[in-house]
C-alpha angles and dihedrals in degrees: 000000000000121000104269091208087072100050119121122225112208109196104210110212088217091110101027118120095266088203089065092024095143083044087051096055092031085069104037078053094057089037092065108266124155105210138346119241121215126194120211109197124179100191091246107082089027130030097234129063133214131179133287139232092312101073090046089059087050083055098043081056093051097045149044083199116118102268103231100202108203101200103198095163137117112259101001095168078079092061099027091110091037084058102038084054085055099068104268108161088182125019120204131197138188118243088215083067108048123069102184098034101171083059093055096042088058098038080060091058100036075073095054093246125124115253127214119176112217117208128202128249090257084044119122111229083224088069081078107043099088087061097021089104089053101040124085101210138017119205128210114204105220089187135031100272120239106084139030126246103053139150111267096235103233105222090068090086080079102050093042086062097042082059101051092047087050087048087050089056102046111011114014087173090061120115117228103207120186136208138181125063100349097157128159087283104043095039101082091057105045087055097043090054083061110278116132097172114059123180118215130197125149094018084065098029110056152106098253105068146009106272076248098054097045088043092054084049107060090040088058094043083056085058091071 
């Protein structure tokens, strides 16, 4: 179990209020965040799309945070520089995407940006092993990706230590991010089964509660 006081919490702007977006990060910043995650989506490997390099370079502009780019997009080795002079601090990839991956994992670092590589819920683990010694963060998708909101699938506490014990055997600096439904009551989990980078979206941008406030709570539900 990794120590919970160390976790980092990666608001994803997904669900944010887009008409105040830089007052948005701005306040997931003051209210103790640790990077802001953004997801790029084409429409194409996902149904849904987002928004490109211009508005990380908006939220460059807003924040000193570390910028997580989420690549979930068809042939990103054609936009990895676009979205490194933006502003990106870690790129990630899907391994779905990419068909030479050791290519575009080098192709991450050959930018001087930090590269992470994201797998689907239906994903093997093993799809990573070949670059798992040369990439700084893995990501388990906990949802299909596409949209917020969504149900954490609860099978993927087992993959998410499956991972971690992968990443202790070949790569024990690696990160092990997680996205998809991490809240207040699934969050303690998630990070006792081996994740130390959580992205949250819902659970810090909603109605219900100020981006501090929700921030402070799912701090405080990590405490138990």
């Amino acid at each position: 179990m990794l120590n919970k006081q160390t976790t980092q919490l990666a608001p994803s702007i997904l669900t944010a209020d887009f008409g105040a977006l830089v007052s948005e990060i701005q306040a997931a910043e003051a209210g103790g965040a640790d990077m802001i995650h953004l997801d790029v989506m084409d429409g194409r490997f996902v149904p849904n799309i987002t928004f490109g390099s211009l508005i990380i370079e908006t939220v460059r502009r807003a924040t000193r945070l570390p910028l997580d780019v989420h690549l979930m997009i068809e042939e990103p080795d054609r936009y990895l520089e676009e979205f490194v002079r933006a502003g990106a601090d870690n790129i990630t990839v899907q391994v779905e995407t990419c068909l030479h991956l050791y290519r575009t994992v080098q192709r991450v670092h050959d930018l001087g940006c930090r590269v992470g590589v994201a797998l689907n819920p239906a994903t093997s683990i093993e799809t990573v092993r070949e670059v798992l010694p040369i990439i700084d963060r893995v990501l388990v998708m906990t949802v299909n990706p596409g949209f917020g909101g969504q149900k954490f699938i609860e099978t993927s506490t087992s993959k998410i230590r499956r991972m971690r014990r992968l990443q202790t055997e070949l790569n024990p600096t690696c990160d092990l991010q997680v996205d998809g439904g991490i809240n207040t009551q699934t969050i303690a989990d998630v990070v006792d089964a081996g994740a130390n980078v959580l992205v949250v979206g819902s659970a810090v941008y909603n109605k219900e509660g100020t981006v501090a406030d929700n921030i402070a709570a799912l701090r405080k539900a990590l405490a138990y």
